[in-house]
N, C-alpha and C positions, 0 to 999 in steps of 0.2 A: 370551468376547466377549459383551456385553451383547446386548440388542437394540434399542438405540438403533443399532447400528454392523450392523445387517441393512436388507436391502433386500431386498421383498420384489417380483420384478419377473415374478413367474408371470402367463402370460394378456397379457404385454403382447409386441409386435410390433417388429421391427427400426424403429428406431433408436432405439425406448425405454426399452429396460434398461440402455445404454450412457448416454444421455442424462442420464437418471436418478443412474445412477450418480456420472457429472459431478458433477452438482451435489450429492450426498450429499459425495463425498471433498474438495470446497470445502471442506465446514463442519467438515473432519476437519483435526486437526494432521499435522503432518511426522510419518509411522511410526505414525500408527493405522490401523489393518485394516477393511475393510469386508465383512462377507459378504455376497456376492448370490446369491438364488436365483431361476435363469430356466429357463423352456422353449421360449424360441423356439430354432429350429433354429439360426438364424443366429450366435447367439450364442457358439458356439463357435470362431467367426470372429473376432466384432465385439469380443468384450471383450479376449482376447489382443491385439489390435490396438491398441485404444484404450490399452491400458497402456502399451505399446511406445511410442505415439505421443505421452502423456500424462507420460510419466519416471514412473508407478506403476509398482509391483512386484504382480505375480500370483504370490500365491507358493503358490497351492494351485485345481486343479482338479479336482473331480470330474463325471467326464462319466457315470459307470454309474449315476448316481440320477437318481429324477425327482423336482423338477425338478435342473436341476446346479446345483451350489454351486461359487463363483468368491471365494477368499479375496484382496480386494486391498489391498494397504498403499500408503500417500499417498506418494509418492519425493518426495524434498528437489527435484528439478527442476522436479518441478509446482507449488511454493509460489511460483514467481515471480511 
């Protein structure tokens, strides 16, 4: 994964890594992955959610590191 397709969202607070994210997997095609790295608490909440809510796929999370890394790929229902 390049790191064009990282997001680097340490140091940032609820509802900005999600936020953030949004608008990174915009500018992403159908099926490119985005890695995020956060340390806000909440986060482990906020991005599984927003995937869910968004038709992305979460298809990797690491919570034992810091900060945690969140692999998300674009789902075909968010290109609408």
């Amino acid at each position: 994964m390049s790191d064009d397709h990282t997001l680097d969202a340490t140091g940032l607070l609820c509802p900005l890594p999600v936020l953030k994210a949004r608008k990174r997997l915009q500018a992403l095609p159908v099926g490119a992955c985005l890695r995020v790295l956060a340390d806000d608490p909440a986060a482990v909440i906020d991005i599984p959610h927003f995937c869910t809510e968004q038709g992305h796929d979460l298809v990797e999370q690491i919570l034992d590191s810091e900060p945690q890394v969140y692999i998300i790929c674009r789902g075909t229902r968010a290109a609408k």
